[in-house]
C-alpha positions, 0 to 999 in steps of 0.5 A: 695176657701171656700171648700178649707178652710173648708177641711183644718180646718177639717182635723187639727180639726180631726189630733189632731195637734194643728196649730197656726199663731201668730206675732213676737209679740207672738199676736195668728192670728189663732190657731185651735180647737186641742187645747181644748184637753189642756183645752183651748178654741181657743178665749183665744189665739185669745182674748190675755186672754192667751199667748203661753207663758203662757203654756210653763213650766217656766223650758222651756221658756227661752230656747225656747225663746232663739232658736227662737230668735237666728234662727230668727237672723241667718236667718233661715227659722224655727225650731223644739223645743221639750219643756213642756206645763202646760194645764189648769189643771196645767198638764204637757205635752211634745210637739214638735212644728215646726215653719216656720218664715215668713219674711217680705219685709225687712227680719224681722219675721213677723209671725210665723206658727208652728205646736204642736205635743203632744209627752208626750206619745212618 
């Protein structure tokens, strides 16, 4: 199993996606090494220094908040949001994240697992 788990953080670490697990919460499980290319360490999301929220420009944040929420409600097994992030140099970038909800025994999300594709260029 550990070669497993090395070869898949490999590959994310080469893909240049940036791959993220976080609760319902929005608490950050696990995000992968990509994400230095917007000037974050991935101790900050795992720490709680940082907040997924915290990159998503204030123009956005409701919006995606909303999409989440509603497909969370319906059902929905995931989603895909195009929206814009701020790096730490106050850049902003265009994303695409797809999301999966994973539910628990009683149907709830628990987590989330998504997938941050950089778009800006696109």
């Amino acid at each position: 199993m550990e070669l497993r788990v090395k070869a898949l953080e490999m590959l994310l670490d080469n893909s240049g996606i940036i791959a993220f697990i976080r609760k319902e919460n929005g608490n950050v499980e696990f995000v992968s090494s990509a994400i230095e290319k917007f000037g974050y360490k991935t101790e900050d999301f795992t720490s709680g220094k940082v907040n997924f929220k915290d990159l998503v420009h204030p123009d956005d944040l409701d919006r995606i908040i909303l999409e989440l929420k509603e497909n969370a409600l319906e059902g929905a097994g995931g989603l895909s949001q195009k929206y814009r992030i701020k790096t730490k140099k106050e850049h902003v970038k265009t994303v695409e994240e797809k999301t999966t909800f994973i539910r628990d025994e009683n149907g709830s999300v628990a987590h989330i697992i998504g997938i941050l594709t950089d778009i800006t260029d696109n």
